[in-house]
C-alpha positions as CSV (number, residue, x, y, z in Angstrom):
1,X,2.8,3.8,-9.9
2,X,3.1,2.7,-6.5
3,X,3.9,-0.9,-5.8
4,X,4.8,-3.0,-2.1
5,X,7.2,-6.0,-1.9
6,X,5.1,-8.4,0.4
7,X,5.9,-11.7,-0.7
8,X,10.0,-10.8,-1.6
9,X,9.9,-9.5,1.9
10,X,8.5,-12.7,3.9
11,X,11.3,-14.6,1.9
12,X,14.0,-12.2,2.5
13,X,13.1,-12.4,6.2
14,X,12.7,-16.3,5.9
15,X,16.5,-16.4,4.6
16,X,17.6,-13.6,7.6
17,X,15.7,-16.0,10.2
18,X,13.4,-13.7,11.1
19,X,9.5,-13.8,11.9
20,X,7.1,-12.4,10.0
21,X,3.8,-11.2,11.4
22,X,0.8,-10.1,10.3
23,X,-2.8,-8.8,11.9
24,X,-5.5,-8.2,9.8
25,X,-3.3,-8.8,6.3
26,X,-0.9,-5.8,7.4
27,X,2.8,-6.8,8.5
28,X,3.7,-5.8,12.0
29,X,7.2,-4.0,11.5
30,X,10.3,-4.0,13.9
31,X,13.5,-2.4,13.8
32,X,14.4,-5.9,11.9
33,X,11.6,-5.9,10.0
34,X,12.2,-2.4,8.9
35,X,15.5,-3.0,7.8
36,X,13.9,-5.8,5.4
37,X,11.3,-3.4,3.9
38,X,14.0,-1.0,3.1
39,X,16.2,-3.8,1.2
40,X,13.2,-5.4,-0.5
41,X,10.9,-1.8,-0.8
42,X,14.0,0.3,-2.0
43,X,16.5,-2.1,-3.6
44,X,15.0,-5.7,-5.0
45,X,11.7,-4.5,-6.4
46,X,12.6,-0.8,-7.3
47,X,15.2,-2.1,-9.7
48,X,12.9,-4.3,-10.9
49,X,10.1,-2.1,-11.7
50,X,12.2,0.3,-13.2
51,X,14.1,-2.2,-15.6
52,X,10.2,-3.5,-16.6
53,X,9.2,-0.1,-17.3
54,X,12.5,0.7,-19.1
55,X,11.7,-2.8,-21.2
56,X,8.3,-1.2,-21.8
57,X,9.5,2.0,-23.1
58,X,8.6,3.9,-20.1
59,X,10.5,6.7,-18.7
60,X,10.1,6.5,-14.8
61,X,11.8,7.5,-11.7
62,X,11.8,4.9,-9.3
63,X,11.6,5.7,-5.4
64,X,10.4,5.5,-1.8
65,X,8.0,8.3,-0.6
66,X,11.0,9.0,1.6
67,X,13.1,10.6,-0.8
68,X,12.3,14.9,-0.9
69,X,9.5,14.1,1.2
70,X,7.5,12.5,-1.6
71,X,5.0,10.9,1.4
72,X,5.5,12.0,4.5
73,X,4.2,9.7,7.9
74,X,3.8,9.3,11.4
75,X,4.1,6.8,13.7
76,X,1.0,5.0,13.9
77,X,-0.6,4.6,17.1
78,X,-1.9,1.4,18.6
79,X,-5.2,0.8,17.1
80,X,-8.4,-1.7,17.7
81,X,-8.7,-4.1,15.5
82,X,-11.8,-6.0,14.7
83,X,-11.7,-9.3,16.3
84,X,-9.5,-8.8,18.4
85,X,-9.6,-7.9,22.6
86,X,-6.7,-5.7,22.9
87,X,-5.1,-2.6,20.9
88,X,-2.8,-3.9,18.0
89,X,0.9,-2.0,17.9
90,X,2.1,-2.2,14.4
91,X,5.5,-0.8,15.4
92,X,7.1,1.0,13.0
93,X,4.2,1.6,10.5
94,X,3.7,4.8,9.5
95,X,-0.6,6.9,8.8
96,X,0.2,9.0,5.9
97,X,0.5,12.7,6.7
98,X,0.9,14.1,3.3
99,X,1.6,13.8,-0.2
100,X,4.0,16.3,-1.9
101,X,2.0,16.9,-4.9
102,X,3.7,20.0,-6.7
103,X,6.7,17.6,-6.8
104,X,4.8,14.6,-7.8
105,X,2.8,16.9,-10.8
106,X,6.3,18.6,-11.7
107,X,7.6,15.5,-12.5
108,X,4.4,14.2,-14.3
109,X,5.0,17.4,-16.2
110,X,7.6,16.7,-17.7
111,X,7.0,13.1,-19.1
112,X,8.4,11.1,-16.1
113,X,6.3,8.1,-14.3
114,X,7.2,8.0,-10.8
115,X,6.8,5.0,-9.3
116,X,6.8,4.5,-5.4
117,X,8.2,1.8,-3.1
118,X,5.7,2.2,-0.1
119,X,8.2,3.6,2.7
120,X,7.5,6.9,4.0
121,X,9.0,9.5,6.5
122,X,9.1,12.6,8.6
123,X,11.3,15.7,9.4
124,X,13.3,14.0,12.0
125,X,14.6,11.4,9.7
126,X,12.4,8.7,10.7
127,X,11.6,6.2,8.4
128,X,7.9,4.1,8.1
129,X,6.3,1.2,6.1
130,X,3.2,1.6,4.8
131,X,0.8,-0.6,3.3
132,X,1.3,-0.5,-0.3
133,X,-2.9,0.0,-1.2
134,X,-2.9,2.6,1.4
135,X,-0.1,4.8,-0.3
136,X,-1.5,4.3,-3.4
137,X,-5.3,4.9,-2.6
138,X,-4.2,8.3,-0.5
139,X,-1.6,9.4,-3.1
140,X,-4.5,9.0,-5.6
141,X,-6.8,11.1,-3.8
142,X,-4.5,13.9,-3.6
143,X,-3.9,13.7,-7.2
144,X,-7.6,13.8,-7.3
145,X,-7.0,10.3,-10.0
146,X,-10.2,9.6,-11.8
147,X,-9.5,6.2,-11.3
148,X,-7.6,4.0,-9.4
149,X,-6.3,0.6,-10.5
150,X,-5.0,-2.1,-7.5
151,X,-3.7,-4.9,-9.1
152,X,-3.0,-7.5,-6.2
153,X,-2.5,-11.9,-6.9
154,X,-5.8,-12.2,-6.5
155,X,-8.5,-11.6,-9.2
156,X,-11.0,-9.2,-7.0
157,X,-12.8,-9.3,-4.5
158,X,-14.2,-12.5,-3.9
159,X,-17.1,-14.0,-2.1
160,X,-14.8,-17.4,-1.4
161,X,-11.3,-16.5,-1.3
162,X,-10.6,-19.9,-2.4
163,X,-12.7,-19.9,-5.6
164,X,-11.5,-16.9,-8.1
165,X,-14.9,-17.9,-9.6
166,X,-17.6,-16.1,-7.0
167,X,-15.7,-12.5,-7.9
168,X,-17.9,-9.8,-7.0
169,X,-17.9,-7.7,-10.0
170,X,-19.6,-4.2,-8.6
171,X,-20.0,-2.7,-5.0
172,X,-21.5,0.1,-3.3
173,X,-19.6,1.1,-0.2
174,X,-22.4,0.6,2.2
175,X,-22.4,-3.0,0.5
176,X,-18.9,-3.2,0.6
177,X,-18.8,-2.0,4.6
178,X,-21.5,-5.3,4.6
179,X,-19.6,-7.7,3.5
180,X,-16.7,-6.7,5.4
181,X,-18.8,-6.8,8.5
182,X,-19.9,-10.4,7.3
183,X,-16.7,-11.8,6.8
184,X,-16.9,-11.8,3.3
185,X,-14.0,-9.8,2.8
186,X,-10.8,-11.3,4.5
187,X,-7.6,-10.8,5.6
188,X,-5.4,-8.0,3.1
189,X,-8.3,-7.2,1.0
190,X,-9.8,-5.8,4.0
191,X,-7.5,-3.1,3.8
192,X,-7.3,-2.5,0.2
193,X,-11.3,-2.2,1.0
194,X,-11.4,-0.2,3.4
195,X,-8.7,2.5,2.0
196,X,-10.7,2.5,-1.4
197,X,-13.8,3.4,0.7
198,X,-11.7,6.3,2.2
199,X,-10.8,7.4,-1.0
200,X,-14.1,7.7,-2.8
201,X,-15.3,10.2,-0.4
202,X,-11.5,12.5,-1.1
203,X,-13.0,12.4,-5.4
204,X,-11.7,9.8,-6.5
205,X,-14.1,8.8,-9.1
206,X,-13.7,4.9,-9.3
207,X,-11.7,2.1,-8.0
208,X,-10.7,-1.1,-10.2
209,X,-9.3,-3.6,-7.8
């Protein structure tokens, strides 16, 4: 399981007076901003999700990707963004370098659900946030998942975002790269989108989002 903390996040920083930005539905992360992820990534939901799943009967091990190098990330570089004239720096976002997946199947092994908060790090000690959907979709992949479930507040993909009843029930990815290109496909679904595209071509079999 791997699960974000978006909207506790933007309220957390909303109570701390701070700004929340966001290009292309990804949150643009300061040293502030970082700080909130960690509280809300680490602390808020992960106790959450692990007292749900302990509700449910469900024996899981709740983390970051930080902790023994479960995801490890780099500092991700400014990058062009569709739309947009100039380069985007996200700050202190992390690209995903690599997943620790003896650890992750050792665990698995032995009956216990991990379930990541989407932080990530590096040798030196640095730490990242990630988009949730992307360390899902890439920790999936090297898992080689036969499927892949991202379960978002929104039912789908939709042709209106403002109508859950135009859900587009199947795509291709060369239809899915088209509607994305149209404008069809908005704000953070674009990434979800876009990673899930990614991941098809690493074996993933299918993606449910």
């Amino acid at each position: 399981i791997v699960h974000g903390g978006g909207p506790q996040a933007t309220e957390l920083a909303k109570k701390l007076g701070l700004e929340t930005k966001q290009v292309a539905g990804q949150r643009v992360t300061d040293e502030a901003t970082l700080e909130v992820m960690k509280m809300t990534l680490a602390g808020q939901v992960s106790v959450n999700v692990a007292s749900a799943l302990r509700l449910a009967g469900v024996p899981a091990l709740c983390t970051t990707g930080v902790s023994a190098g479960l995801v490890d990330a780099s500092r991700r570089p400014p990058v062009q963004v569709a739309g947009l004239d100039t380069p985007v720096d996200y700050g202190l976002v992390g690209d995903i370098a690599a997943v620790n997946v003896t650890l992750l199947e050792t665990l698995s092994e032995r009956g216990v659900v991990v379930a990541l908060g989407s932080l990530a790090g590096d040798v030196h000690g640095r730490v990242f946030n990630v988009n949730a959907d992307t360390v899902a979709t890439r920790v999936a992949g090297k898992l080689r998942a036969a499927k892949l479930l991202l379960v978002s507040n929104v039912p789908g993909v939709l042709r209106d975002k403002n109508d859950p009843t135009t859900r587009i029930p199947r795509l291709t990815p060369a239809e899915a790269k088209a509607q994305i290109a149209a404008g069809v496909i908005q704000g953070g679904m674009i990434p979800k989108v876009e990673e899930s595209l990614a991941m098809l071509d690493e074996g993933i079999d299918a993606i449910d989002i």
